[in-house]
N, C-alpha and C positions, 0 to 999 in steps of 0.2 A: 343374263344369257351367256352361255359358255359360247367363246369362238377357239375353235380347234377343227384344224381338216380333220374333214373324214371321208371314209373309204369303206361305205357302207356293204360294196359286193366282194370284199375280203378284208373284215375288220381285224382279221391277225398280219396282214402285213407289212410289214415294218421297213419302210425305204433308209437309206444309207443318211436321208437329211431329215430324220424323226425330229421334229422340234425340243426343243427341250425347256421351256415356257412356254405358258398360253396365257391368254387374256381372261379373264371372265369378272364383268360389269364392273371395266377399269380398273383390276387388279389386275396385276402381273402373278403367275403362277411358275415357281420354278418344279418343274415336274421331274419325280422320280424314276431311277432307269429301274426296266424291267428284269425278273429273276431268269437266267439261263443255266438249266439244267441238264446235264446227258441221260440221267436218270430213267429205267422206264419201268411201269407194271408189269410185275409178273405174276399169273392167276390169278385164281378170283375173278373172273372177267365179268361175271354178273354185276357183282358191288362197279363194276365201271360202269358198264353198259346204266344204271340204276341214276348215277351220279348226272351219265349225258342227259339221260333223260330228263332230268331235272330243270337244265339249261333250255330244252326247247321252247319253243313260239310255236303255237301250231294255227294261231291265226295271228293278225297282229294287233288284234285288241287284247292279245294273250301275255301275261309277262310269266318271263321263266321264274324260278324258284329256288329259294336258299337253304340249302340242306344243311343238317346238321351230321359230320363224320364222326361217329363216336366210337372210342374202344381203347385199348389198354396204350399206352404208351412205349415206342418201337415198332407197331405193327403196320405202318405205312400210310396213314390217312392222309399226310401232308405229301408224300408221293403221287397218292392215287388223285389229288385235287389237280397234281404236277401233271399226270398223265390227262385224268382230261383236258386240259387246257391247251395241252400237245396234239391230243385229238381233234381239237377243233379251229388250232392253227390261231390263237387266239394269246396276244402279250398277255406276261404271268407275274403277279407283283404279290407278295405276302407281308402280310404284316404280323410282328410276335406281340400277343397279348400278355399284358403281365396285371400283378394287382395294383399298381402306379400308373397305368395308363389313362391319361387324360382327354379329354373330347378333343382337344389340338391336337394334342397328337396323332388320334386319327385323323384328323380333317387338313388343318392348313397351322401351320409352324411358324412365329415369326423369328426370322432372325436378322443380327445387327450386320450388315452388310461393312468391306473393307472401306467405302467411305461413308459411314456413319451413319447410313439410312436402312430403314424397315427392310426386308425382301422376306417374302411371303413363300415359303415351301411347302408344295402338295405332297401329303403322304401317297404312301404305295394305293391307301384304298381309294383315294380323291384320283390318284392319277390312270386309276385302272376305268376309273368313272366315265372321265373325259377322254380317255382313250379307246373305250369300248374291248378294257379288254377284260383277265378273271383275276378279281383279287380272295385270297386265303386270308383269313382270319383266322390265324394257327392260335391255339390253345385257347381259344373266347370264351371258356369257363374260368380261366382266372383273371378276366378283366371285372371290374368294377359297373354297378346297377347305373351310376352317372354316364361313363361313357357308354355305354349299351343305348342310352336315351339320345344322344344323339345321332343315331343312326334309326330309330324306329322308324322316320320319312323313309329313307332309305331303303328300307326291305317291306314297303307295304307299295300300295299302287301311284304311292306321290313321288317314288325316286329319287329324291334329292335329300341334301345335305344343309344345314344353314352355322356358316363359320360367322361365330361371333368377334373372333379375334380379326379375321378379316373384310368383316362386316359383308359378306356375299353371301347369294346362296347359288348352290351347285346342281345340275341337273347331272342325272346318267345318262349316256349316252345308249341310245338301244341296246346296244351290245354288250352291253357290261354284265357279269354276272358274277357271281359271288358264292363261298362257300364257306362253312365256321368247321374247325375238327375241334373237338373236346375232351379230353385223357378222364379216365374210370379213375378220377383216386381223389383222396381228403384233401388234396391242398388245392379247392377252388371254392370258386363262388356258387351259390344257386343262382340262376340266370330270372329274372322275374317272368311271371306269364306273361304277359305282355311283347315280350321279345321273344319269347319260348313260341309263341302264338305263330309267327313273322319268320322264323326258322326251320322249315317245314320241307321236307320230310325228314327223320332220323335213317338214316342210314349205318346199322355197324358193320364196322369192320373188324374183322375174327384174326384169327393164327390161322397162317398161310397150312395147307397137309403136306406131309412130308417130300412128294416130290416137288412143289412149290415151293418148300422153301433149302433144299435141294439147291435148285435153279437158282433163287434167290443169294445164295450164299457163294455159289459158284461165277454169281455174277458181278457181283462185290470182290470175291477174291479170286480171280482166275488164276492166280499164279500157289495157292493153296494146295495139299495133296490131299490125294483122295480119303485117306484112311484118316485127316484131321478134317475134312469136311466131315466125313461120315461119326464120326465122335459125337463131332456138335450136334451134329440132325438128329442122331438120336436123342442126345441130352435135351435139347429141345424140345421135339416129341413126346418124350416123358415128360416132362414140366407140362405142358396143353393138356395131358390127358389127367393128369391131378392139379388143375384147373392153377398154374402155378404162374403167374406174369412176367416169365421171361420171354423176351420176345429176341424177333430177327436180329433187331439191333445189338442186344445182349452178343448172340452166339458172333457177329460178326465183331465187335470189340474181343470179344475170346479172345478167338481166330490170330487177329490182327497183332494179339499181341502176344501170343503165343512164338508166331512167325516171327517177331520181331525178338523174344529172347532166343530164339534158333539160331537165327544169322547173326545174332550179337559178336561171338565169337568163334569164326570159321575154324581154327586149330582148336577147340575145344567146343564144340555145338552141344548144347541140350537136346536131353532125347525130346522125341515126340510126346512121350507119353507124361514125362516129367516137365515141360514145358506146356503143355495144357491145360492137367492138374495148378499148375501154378496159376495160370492164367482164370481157369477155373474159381480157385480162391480169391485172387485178387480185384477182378471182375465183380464178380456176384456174391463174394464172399462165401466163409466156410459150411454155413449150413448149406449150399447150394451142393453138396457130395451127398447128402442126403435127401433126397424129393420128397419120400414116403413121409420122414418126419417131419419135413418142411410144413406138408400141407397138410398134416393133421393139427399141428400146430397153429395154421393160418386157421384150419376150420375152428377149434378149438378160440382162437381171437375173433372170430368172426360168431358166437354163438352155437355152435354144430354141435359142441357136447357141453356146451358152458351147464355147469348148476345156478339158478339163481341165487343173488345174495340178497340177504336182510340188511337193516343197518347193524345190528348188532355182528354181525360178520366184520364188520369193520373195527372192532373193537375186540373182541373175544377170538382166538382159536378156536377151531371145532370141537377142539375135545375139552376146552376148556371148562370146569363144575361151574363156573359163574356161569357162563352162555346161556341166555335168558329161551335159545330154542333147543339147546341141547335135547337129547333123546335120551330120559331116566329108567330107560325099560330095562336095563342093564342094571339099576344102578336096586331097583323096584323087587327083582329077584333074588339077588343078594340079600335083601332084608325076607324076603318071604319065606326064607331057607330054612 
């Protein structure tokens, strides 16, 4: 049985004497601090509005729901988790998935204490648990099938956790809700059905349109000028419309470092346009000066005009007289002559 106050008529408020252990069935739990962001969304207000909803109770035999945020990397799904969780006044704890992440390490952590005894550390998800508040499961496509199985209680109607290293099991506290974002690209895991089943609903999130992201960039860099805002928006814009994955994040690295080879040297300042370009290159590197080629070449790697090969392609040149598929209609005429 977990004991930890709760404050069930405002489970996001957080008093000045937040405990920071709790008990649960004679374990001592050293619990993790929550994530504090100034951060806020901007557009897209629907993919929010979609996300709250997901969180509701509409009876109390009713449990909320754990979405999957999915979509290219940069585009703000680990924000917009940030931003719900602002909206509903609710402590906010993430935890980073990687391919090494172990079931302790979600759940509970032992470590060697300064005199020589066990102490027992609740991770961000365990402590969002018992504190009823929202933990992120940032990138949950590159964790591992083992640890995903310790959490299937978890995200079905049993709520709980069972830590073998601490020999307890953990309930959720009503209030707890949860969310997994998932990045568009090869270096991850397939998540099994079973957990896929449990993660419900997919929600993606897209490239911001240009006056969102606009606002977006202006918000990150208020001290930016207008004509190197307006650079990137475009560049950006272009890259979304030949389906290219540079995202917000990209154009505000530009940006940022654009501005910084500017002010490097006051008696000698790089121009604007020459200090972009650079950044341009350095950032995203040099095919990024080219979009058009870029993404016919992505289509082109991605199948859109690929020829299929035989095995004998792997062997032979096309035009090769040995190539066992070569085409002799050329060769047919010549003799017919």
């Amino acid at each position: 049985m977990n004991s930890i106050p709760e404050n069930p008529s405002n489970p996001g408020s957080q008093p000045s004497d937040v405990a920071t252990h709790v008990e649960v069935d004679g374990v001592r739990l050293k619990l993790a601090q929550p994530y504090e962001s100034p951060g806020r969304w901007i557009g897209q207000g629907e993919i929010l509005q979609q996300l709250l909803a997901c969180w509701i109770s509409v009876d109390p035999a009713d449990l909320p729901l754990t979405p999957r945020l999915v979509g290219a990397p940069g585009v703000g799904k680990t924000q917009l988790a940030i931003a719900a969780a602002k909206a509903q006044g609710r402590p906010l704890f993430i935890y980073q998935c990687t391919a090494d992440t172990r079931p302790e390490d979600l759940l509970v952590t032992p470590v060697l204490s300064q005199n020589g005894e066990i102490a027992y550390h609740a991770s961000p998800l365990v402590t969002a648990m018992l504190r009823g508040g929202v933990c992120v499961l940032d990138e949950g496509n590159r964790m591992n099938e083992k640890s995903w199985a310790s959490l299937a209680p978890l995200f079905d109607n049993r709520r709980y956790v069972e830590s073998i290293v601490a020999g307890i099991v953990i309930d959720a506290h009503p209030e707890f809700r949860a969310a997994v974002t998932m990045n568009q690209d090869e270096s991850t895991f397939e998540i099994p059905d079973y957990i896929m089943s449990r993660l419900q609903p997919t929600l993606p999130v897209g490239f911001p349109n240009k006056q969102d992201e606009m606002a977006i960039l202006q918000y990150h860099l208020p001290f930016a000028e207008p004509e190197m805002l307006a650079m990137t928006v475009e560049f950006l814009q272009r890259s979304h419309q030949l389906k290219l994955e540079f995202s917000p994040r990209d154009g505000i690295n530009l940006l940022r470092y654009a501005l910084k080879r500017i002010a490097q040297d006051p008696s000698h300042p790089v121009g604007r346009d020459q200090a972009w370009q650079e950044a341009l290159k350095s950032c995203l590197g040099e095919e990024a000066f080219d979009l058009e080629q870029l993404s016919q070449r992505k289509s082109r790697t991605l199948g859109g005009d690929a020829v299929p090969l035989g095995l004998a392609d792997l062997f032979f040149d096309p035009d090769d007289p040995m190539h066992p598929d070569r085409d002799d209609d050329e060769d047919d005429e010549e003799f017919n002559v």
